[in-house]
N, CA and C atoms as a LAMMPS dump frame, in Angstrom:
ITEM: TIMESTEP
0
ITEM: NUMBER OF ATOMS
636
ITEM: BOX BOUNDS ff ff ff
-5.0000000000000000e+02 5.0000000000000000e+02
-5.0000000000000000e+02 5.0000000000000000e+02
-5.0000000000000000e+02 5.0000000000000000e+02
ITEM: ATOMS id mol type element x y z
1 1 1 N 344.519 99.86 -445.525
2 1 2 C 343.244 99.201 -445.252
3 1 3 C 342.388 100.128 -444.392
4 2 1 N 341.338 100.204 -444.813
5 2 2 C 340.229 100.917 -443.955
6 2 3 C 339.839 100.375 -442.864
7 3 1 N 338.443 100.488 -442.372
8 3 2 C 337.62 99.579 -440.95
9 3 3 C 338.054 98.183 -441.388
10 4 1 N 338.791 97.322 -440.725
11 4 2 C 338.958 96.118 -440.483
12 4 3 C 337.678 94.956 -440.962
13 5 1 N 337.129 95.422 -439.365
14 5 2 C 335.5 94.866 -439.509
15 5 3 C 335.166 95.584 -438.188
16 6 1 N 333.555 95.304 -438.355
17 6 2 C 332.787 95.481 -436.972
18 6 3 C 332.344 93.909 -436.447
19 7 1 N 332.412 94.062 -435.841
20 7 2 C 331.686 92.58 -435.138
21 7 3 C 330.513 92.682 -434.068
22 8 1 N 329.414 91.847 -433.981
23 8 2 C 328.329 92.123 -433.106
24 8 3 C 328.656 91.338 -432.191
25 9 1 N 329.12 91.378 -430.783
26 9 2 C 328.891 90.84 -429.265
27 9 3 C 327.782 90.425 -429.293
28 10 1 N 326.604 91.236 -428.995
29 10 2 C 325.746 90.865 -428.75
30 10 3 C 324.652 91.714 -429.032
31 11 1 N 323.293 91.479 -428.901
32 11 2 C 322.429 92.526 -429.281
33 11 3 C 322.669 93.517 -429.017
34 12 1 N 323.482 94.129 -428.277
35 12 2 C 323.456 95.407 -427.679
36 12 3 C 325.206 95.836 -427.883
37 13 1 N 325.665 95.205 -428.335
38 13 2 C 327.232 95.508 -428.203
39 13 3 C 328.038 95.003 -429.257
40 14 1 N 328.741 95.862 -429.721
41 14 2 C 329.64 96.288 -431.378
42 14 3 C 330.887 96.441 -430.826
43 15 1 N 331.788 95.735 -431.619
44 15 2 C 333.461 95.728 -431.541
45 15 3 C 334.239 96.27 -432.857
46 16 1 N 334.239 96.986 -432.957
47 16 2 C 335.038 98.088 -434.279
48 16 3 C 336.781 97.688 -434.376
49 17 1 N 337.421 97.161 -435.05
50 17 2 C 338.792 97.197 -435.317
51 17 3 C 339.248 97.832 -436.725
52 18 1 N 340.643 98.843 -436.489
53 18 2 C 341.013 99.548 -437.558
54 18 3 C 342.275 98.743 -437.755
55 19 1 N 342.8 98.558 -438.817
56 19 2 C 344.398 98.456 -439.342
57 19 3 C 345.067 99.648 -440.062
58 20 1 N 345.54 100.716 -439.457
59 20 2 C 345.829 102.124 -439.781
60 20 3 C 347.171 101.594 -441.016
61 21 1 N 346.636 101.65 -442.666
62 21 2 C 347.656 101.281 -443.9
63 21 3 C 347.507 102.903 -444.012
64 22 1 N 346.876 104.07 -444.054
65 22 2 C 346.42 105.128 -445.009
66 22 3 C 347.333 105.987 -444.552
67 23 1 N 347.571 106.944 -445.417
68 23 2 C 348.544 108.172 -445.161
69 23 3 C 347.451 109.13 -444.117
70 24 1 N 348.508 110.025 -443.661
71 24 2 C 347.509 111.287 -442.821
72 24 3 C 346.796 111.967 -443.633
73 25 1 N 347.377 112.592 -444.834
74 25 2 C 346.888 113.097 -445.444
75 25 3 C 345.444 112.151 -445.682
76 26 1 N 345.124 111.509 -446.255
77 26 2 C 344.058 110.826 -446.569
78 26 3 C 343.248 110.592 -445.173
79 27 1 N 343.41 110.181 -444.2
80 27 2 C 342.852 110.439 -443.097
81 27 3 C 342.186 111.729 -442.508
82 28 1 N 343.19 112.444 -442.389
83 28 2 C 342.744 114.192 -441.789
84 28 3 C 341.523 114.884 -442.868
85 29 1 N 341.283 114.294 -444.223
86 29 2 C 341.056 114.48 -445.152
87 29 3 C 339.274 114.025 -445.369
88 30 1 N 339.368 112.441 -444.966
89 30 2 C 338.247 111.62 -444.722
90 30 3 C 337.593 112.327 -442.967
91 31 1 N 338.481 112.777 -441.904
92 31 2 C 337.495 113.412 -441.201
93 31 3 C 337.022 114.538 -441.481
94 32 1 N 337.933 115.285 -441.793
95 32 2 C 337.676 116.566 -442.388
96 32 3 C 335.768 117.172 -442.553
97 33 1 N 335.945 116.068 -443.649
98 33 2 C 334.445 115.271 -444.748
99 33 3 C 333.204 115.879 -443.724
100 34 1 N 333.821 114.713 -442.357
101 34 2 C 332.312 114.589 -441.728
102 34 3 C 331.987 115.58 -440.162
103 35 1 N 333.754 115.78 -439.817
104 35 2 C 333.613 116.586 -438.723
105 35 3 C 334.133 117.93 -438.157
106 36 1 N 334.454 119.123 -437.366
107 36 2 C 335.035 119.658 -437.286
108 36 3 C 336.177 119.481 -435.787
109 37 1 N 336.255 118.003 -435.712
110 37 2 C 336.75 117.703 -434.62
111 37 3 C 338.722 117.537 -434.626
112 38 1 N 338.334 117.623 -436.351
113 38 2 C 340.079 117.507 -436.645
114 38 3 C 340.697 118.935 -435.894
115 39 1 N 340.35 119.799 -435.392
116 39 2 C 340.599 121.035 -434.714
117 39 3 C 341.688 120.457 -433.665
118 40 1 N 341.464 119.46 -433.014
119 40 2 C 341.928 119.035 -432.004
120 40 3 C 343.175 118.548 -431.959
121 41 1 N 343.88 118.14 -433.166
122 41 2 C 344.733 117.536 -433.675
123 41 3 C 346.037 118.315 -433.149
124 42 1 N 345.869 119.669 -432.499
125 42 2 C 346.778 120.435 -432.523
126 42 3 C 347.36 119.849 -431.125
127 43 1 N 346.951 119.449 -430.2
128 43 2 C 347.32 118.359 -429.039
129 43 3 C 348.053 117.87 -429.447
130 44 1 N 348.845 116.941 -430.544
131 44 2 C 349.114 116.218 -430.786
132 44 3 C 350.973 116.741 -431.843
133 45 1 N 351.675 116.114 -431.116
134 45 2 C 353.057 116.299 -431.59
135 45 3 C 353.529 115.41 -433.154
136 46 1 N 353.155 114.059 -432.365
137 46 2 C 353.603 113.194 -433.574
138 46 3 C 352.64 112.801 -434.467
139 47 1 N 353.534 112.921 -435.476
140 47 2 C 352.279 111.832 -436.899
141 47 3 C 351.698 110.997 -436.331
142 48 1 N 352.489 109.62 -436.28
143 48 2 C 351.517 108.713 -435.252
144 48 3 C 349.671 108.743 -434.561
145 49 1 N 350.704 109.373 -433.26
146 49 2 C 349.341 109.692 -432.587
147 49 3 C 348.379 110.554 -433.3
148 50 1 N 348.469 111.331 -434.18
149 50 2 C 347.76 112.3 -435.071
150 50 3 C 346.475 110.846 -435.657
151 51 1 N 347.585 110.169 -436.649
152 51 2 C 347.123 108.79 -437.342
153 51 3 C 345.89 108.337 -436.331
154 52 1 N 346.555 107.648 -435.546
155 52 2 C 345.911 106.973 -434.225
156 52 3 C 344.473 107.772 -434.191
157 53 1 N 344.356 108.974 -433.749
158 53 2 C 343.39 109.798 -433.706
159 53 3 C 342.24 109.978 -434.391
160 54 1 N 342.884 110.223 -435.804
161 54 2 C 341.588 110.093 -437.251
162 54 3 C 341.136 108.854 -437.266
163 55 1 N 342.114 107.502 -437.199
164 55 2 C 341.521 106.694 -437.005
165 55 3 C 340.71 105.873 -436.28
166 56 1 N 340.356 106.159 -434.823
167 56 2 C 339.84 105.872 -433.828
168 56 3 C 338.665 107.09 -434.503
169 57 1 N 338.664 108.39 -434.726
170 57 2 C 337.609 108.843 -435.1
171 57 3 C 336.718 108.291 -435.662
172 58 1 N 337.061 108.081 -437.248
173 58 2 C 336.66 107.428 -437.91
174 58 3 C 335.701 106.124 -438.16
175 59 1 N 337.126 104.803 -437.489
176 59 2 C 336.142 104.146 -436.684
177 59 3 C 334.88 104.189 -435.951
178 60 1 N 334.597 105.109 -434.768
179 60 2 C 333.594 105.466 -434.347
180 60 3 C 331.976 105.806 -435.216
181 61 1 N 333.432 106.99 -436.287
182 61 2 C 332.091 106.802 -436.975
183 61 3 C 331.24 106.234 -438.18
184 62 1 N 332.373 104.679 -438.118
185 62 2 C 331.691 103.771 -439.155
186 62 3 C 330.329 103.116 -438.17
187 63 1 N 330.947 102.745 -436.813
188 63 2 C 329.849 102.131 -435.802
189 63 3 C 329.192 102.851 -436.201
190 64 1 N 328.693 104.431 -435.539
191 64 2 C 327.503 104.957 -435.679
192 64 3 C 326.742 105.113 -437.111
193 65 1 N 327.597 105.429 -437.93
194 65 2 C 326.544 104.583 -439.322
195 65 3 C 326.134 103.324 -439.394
196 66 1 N 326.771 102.192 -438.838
197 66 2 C 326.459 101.479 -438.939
198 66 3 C 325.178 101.098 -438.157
199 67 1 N 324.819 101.366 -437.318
200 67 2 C 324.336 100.906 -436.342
201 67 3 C 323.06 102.438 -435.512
202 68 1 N 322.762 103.535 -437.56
203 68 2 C 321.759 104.156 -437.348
204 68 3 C 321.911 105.17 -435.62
205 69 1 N 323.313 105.558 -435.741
206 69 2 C 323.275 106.719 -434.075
207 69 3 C 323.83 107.826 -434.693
208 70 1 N 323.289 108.614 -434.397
209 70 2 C 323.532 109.971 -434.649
210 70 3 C 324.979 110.421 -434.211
211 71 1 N 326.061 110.95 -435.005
212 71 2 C 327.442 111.291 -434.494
213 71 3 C 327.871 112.695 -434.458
214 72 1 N 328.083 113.583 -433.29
215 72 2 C 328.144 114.526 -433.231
216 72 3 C 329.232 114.841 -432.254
217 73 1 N 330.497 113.883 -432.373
218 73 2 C 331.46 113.665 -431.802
219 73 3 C 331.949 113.124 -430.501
220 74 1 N 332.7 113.592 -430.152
221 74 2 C 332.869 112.604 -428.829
222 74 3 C 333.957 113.969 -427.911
223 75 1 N 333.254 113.201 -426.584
224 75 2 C 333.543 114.435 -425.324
225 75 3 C 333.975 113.863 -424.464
226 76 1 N 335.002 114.069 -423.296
227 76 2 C 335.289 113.581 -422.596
228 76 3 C 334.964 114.377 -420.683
229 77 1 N 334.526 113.068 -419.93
230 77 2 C 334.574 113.726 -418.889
231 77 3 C 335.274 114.23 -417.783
232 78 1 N 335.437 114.95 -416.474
233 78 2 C 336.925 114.825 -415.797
234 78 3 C 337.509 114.199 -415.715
235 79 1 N 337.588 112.373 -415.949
236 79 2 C 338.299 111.7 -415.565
237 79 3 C 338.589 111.254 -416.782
238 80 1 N 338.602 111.575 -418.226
239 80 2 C 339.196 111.134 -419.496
240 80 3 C 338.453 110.337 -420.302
241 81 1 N 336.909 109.66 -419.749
242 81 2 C 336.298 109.177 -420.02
243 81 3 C 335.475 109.612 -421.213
244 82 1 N 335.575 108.885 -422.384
245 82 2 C 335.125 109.333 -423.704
246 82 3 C 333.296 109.131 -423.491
247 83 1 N 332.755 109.918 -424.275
248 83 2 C 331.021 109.785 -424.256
249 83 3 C 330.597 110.339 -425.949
250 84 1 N 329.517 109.803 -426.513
251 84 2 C 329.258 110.334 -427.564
252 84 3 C 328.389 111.697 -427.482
253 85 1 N 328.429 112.502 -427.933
254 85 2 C 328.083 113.567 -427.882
255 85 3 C 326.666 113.601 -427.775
256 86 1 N 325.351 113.847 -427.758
257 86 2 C 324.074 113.278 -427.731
258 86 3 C 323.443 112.379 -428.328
259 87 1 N 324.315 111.357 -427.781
260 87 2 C 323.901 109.983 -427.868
261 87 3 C 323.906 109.073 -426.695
262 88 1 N 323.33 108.044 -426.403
263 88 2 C 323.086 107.867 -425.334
264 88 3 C 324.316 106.451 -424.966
265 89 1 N 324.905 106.189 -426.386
266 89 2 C 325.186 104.846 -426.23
267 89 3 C 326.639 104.945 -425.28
268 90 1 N 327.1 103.901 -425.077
269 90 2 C 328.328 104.237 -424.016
270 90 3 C 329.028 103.587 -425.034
271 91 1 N 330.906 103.969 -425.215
272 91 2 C 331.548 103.805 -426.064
273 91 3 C 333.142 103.571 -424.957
274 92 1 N 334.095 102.873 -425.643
275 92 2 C 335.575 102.549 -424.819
276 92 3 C 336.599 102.45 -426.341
277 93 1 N 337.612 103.213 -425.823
278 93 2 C 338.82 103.697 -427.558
279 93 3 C 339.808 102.51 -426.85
280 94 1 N 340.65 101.966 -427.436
281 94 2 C 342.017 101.675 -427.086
282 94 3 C 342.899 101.999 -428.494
283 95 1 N 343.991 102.24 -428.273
284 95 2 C 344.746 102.206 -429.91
285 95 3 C 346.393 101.894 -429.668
286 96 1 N 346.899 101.189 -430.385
287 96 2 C 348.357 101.216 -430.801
288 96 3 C 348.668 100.859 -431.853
289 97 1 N 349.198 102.208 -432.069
290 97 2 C 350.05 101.866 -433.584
291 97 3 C 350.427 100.885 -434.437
292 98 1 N 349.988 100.17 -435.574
293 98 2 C 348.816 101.117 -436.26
294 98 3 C 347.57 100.657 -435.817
295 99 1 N 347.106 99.946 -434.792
296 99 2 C 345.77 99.279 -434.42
297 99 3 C 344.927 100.563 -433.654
298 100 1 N 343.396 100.263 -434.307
299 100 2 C 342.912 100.992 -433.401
300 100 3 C 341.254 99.526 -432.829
301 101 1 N 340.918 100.177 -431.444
302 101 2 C 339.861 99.59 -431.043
303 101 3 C 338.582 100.197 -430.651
304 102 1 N 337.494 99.788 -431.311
305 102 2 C 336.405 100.64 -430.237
306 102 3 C 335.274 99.41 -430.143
307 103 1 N 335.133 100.146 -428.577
308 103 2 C 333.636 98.83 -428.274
309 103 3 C 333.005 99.739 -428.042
310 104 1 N 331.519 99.844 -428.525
311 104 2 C 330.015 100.458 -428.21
312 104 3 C 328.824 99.533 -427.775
313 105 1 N 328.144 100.401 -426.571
314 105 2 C 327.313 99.264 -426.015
315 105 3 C 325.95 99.701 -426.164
316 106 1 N 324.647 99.783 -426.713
317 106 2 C 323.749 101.105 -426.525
318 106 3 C 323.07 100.832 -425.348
319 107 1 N 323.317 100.187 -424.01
320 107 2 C 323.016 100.75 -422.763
321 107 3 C 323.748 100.634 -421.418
322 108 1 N 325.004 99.66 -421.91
323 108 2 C 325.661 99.63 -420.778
324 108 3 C 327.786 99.857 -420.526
325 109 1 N 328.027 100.007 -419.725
326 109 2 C 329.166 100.736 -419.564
327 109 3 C 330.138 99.476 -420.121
328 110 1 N 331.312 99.898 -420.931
329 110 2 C 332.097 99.233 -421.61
330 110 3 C 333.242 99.417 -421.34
331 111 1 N 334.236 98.782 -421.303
332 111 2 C 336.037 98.709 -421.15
333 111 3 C 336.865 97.753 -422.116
334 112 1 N 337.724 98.495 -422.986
335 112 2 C 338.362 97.464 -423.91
336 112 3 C 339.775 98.359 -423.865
337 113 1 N 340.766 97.236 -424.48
338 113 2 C 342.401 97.772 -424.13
339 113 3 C 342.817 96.782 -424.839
340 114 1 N 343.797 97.442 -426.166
341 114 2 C 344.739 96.716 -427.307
342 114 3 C 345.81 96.943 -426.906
343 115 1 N 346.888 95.851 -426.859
344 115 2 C 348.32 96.427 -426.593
345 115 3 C 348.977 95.619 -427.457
346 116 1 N 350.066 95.86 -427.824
347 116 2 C 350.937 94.997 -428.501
348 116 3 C 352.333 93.87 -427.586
349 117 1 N 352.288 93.152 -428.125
350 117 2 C 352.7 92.329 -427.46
351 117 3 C 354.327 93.121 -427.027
352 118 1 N 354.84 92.988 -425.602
353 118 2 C 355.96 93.716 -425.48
354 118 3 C 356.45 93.102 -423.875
355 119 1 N 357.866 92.797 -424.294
356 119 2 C 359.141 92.16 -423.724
357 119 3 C 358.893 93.133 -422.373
358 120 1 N 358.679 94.293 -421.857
359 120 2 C 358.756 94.896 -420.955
360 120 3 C 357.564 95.015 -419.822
361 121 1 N 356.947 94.229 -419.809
362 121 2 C 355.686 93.669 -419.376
363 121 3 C 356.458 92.351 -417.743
364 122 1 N 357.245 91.86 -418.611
365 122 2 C 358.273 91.155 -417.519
366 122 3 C 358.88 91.951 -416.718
367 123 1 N 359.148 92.88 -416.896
368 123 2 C 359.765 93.944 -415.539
369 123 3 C 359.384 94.669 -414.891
370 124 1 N 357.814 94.984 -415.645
371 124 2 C 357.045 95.716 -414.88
372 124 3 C 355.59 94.753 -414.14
373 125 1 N 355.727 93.575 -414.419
374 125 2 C 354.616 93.153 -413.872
375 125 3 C 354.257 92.881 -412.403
376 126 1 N 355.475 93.225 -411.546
377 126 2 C 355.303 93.348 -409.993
378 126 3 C 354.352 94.815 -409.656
379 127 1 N 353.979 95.476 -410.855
380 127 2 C 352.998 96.995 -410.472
381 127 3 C 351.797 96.526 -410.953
382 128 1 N 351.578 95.393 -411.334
383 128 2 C 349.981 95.805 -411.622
384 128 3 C 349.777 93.56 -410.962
385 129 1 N 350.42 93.085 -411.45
386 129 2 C 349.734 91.705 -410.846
387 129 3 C 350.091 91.189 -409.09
388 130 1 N 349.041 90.246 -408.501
389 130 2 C 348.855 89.999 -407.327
390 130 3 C 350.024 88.961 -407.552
391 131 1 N 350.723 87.984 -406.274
392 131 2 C 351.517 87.171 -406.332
393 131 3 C 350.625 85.648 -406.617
394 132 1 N 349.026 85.734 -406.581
395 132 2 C 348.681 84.592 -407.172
396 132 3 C 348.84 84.556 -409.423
397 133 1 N 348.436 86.016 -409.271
398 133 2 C 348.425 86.241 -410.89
399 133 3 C 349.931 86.011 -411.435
400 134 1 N 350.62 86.561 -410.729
401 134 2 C 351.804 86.758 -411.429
402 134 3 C 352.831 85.403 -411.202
403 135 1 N 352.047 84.183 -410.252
404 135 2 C 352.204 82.704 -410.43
405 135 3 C 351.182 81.62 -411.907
406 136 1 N 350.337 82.603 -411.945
407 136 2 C 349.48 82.153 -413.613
408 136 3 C 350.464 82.239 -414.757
409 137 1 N 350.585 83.888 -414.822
410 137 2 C 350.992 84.001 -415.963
411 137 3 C 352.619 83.65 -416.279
412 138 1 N 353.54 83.21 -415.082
413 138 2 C 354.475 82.549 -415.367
414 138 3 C 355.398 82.865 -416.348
415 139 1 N 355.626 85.053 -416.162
416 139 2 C 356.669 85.506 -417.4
417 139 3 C 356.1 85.356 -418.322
418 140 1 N 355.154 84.278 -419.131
419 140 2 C 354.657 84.489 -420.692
420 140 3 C 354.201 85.659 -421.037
421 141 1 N 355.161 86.297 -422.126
422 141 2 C 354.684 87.38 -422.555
423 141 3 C 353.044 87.918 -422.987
424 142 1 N 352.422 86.493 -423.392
425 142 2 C 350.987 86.62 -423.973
426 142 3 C 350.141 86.77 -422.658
427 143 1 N 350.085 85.915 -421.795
428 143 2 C 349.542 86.014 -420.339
429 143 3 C 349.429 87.791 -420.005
430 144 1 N 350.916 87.626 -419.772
431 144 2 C 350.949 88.876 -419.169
432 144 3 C 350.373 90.424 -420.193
433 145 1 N 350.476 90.27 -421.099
434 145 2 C 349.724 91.235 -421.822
435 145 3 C 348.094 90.666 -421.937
436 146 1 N 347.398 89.695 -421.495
437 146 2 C 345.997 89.364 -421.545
438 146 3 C 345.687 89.765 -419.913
439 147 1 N 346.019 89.912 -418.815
440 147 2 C 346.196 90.308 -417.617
441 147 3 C 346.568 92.146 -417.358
442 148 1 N 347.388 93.046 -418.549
443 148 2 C 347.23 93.961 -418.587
444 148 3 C 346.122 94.833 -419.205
445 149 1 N 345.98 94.039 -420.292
446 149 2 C 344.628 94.077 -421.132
447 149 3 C 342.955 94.472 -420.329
448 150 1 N 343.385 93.676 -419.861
449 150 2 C 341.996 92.984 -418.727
450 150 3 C 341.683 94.288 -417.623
451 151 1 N 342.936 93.884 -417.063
452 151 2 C 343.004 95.287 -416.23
453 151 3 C 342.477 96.944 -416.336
454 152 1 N 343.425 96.746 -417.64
455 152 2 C 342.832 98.399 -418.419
456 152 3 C 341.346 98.392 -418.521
457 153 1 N 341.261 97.315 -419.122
458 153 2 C 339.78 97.747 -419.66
459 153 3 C 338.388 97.299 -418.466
460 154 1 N 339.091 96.98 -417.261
461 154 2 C 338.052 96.987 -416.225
462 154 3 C 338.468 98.821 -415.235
463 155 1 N 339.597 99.052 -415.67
464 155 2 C 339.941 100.52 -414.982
465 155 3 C 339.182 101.519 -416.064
466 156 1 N 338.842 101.298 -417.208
467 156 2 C 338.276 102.353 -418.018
468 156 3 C 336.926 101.926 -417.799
469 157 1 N 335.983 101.051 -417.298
470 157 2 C 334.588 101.357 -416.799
471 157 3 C 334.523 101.851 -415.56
472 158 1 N 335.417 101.721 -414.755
473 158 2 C 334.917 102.831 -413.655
474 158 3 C 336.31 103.738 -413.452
475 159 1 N 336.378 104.386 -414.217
476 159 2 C 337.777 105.492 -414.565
477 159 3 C 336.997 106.52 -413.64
478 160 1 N 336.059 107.069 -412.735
479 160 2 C 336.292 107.67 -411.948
480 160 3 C 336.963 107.336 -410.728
481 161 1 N 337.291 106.321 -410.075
482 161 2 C 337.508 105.799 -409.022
483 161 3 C 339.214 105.592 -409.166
484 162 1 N 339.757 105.819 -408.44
485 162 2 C 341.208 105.615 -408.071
486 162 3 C 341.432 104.229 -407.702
487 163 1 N 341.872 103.458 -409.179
488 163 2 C 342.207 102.29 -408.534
489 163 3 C 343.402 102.088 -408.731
490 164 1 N 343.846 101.122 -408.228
491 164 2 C 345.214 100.249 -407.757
492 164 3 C 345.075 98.819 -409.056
493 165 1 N 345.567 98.779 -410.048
494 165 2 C 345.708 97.658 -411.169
495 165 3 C 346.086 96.434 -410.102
496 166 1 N 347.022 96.739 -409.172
497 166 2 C 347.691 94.986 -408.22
498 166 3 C 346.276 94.984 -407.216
499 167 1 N 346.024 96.203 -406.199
500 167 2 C 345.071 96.027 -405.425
501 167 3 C 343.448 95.621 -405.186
502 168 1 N 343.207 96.533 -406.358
503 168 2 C 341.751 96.687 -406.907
504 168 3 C 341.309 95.969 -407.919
505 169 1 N 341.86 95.212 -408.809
506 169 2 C 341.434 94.962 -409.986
507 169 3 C 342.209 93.527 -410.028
508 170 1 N 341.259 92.533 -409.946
509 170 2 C 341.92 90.824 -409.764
510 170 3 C 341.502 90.493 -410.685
511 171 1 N 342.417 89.34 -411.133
512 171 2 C 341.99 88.801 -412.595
513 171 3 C 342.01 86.872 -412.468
514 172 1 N 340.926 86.088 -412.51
515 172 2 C 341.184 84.758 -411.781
516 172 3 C 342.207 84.019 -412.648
517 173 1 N 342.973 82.836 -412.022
518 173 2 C 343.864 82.07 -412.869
519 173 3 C 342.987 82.024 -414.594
520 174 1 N 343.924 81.635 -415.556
521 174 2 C 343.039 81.193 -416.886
522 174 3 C 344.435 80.151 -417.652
523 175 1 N 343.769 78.892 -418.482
524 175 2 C 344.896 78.672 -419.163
525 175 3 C 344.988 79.565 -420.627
526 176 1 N 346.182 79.625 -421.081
527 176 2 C 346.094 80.416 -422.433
528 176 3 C 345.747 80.098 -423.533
529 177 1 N 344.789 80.61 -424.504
530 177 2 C 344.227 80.04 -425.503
531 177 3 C 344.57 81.22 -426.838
532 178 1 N 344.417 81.059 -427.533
533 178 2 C 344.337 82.049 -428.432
534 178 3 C 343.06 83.08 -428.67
535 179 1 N 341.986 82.729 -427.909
536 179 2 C 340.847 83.3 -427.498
537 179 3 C 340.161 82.792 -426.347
538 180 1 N 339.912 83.505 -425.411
539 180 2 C 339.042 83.038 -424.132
540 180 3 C 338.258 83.801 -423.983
541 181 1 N 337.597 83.575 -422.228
542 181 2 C 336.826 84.316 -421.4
543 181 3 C 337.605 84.07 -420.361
544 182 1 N 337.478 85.006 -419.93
545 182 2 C 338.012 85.007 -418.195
546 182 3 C 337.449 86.261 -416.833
547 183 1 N 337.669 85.95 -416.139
548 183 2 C 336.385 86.532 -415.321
549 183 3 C 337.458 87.477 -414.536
550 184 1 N 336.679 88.969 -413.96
551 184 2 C 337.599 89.455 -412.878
552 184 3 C 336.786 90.216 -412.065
553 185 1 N 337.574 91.024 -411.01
554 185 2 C 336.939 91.248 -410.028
555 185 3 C 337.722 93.05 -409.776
556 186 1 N 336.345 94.079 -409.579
557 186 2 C 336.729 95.554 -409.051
558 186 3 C 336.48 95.745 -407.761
559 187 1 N 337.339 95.964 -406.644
560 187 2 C 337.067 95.683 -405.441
561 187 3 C 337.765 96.902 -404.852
562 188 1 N 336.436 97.861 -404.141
563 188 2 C 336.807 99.324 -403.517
564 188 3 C 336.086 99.308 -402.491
565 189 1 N 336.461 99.235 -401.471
566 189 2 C 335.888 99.954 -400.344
567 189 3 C 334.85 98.881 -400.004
568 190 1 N 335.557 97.727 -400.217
569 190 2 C 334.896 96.199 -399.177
570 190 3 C 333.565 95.751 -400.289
571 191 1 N 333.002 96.749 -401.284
572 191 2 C 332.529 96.375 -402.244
573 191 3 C 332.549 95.77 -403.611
574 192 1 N 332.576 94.447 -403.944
575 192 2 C 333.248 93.934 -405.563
576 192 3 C 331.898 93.672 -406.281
577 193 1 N 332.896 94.562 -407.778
578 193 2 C 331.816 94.244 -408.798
579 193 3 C 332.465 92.961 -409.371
580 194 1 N 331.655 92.134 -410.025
581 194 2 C 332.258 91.133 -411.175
582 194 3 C 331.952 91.376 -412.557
583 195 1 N 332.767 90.987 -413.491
584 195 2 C 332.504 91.241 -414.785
585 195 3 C 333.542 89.475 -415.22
586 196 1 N 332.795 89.439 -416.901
587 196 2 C 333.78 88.773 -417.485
588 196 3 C 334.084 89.353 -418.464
589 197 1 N 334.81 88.663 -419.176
590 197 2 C 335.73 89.844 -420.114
591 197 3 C 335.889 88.509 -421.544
592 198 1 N 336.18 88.788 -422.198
593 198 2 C 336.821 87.973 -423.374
594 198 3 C 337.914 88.846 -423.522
595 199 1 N 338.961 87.51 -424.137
596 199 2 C 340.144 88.524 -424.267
597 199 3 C 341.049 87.349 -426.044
598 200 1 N 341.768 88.027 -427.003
599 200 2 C 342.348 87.566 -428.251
600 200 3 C 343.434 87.936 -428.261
601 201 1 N 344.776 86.902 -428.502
602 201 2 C 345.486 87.12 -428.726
603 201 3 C 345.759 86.906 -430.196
604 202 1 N 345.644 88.019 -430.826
605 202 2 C 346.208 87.995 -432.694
606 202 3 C 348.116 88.035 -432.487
607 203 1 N 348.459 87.791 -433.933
608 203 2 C 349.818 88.066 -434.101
609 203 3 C 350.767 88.899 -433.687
610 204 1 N 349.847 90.209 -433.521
611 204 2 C 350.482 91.237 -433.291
612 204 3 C 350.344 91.869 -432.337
613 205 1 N 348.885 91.514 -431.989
614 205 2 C 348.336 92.572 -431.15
615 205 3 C 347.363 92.035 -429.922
616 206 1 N 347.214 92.351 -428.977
617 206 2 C 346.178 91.733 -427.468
618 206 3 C 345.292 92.052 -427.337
619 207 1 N 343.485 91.756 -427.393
620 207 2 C 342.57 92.798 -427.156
621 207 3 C 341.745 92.196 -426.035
622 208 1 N 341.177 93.17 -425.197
623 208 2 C 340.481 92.432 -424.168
624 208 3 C 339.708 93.315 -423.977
625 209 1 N 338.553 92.85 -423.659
626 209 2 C 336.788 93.436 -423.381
627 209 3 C 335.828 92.8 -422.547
628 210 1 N 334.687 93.897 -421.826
629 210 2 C 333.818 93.147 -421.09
630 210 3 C 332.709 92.737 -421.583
631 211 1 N 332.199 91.456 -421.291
632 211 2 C 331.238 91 -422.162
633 211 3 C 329.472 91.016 -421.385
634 212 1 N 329.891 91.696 -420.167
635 212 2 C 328.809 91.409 -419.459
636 212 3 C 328.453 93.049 -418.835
């Protein structure tokens, strides 16, 4: 299967999902086409992440056809932070195998994070949740991957700043739905931003984004 779908947020903001079915070959093949960015590929050890790669490319650059922006690849800054190449719009990747995610905003800063649902989230959740959060989510595996979710994708809008996922980055109680909103909080240096976020739990996979 190719681009999934795109979906419109809102006037200003596009949600891109891939379901990676295609061989590499056919991938490396389809960027090939449009960019010379497959160069980069050499980073990259495993098929997989190779996959992952064309396809998050790709993606990107169905948005920017779609949505009339000029694509001239994508750059990252010191802190890992992806940007479109002279374009102005602000863009956020997440991907796991075979899922890929992209949110584009054309004026304001974006954070999104797909994970797949995973048993090991229970042993590690004393590193990233507070002892009120980690009384919410109550071990449920879905919680706790909509709470990591969340997290990520409020640490990838301000990915310059050294934050702390338990310290810096609060996420308020929520009950679990199969789709919500839920609100959180970036808090550095006695200063908090707020954002809300929507967040989906599909079959397979967790996605969470800011909507504001």
């Amino acid at each position: 299967m190719p681009l999934h779908k795109i979906e419109k947020i809102n006037s200003n903001r596009f949600l891109a999902l891939w379901h990676i079915e295609e061989s590499y070959e056919h991938l490396f093949e389809a960027v090939k086409k449009e960019t010379e960015e497959y160069t980069m590929l050499t980073a990259f050890r495993h098929e997989d992440k190779k996959k992952e790669w064309l396809a998050c490319r790709l993606t990107i650059m169905s948005l920017c056809q779609e949505l009339n922006l000029p694509y001239h690849g994508v750059v990252k800054d010191e802190h890992g932070k992806p940007f479109l190449k002279g374009c102005d719009a602000e863009i956020s990747l997440s991907h796991s195998y075979p899922y890929v995610s992209v949110l584009l905003d054309l004026k304001t800063d974006v954070g999104i994070d797909l994970e797949q649902k995973k048993e090991k989230l229970i042993k590690v959740q004393h590193k990233f949740l507070s002892e009120a959060e980690t009384q919410n989510a109550d071990n449920n595996i879905e919680k706790l991957g909509i709470y990591w979710c969340a997290k990520e994708a409020l640490y990838k809008i301000c990915s310059s700043e050294k934050l702390s996922f338990k310290e810096n980055i609060k996420i308020a109680p929520f009950d679990l739905k199969p789709k919500g909103t839920i609100f959180g909080k970036i808090i550095v240096n006695s200063i908090t931003k707020s954002y809300e976020l929507e967040y989906r739990v599909e079959e397979n996979y967790i996605l969470a984004f800011n909507i504001n």
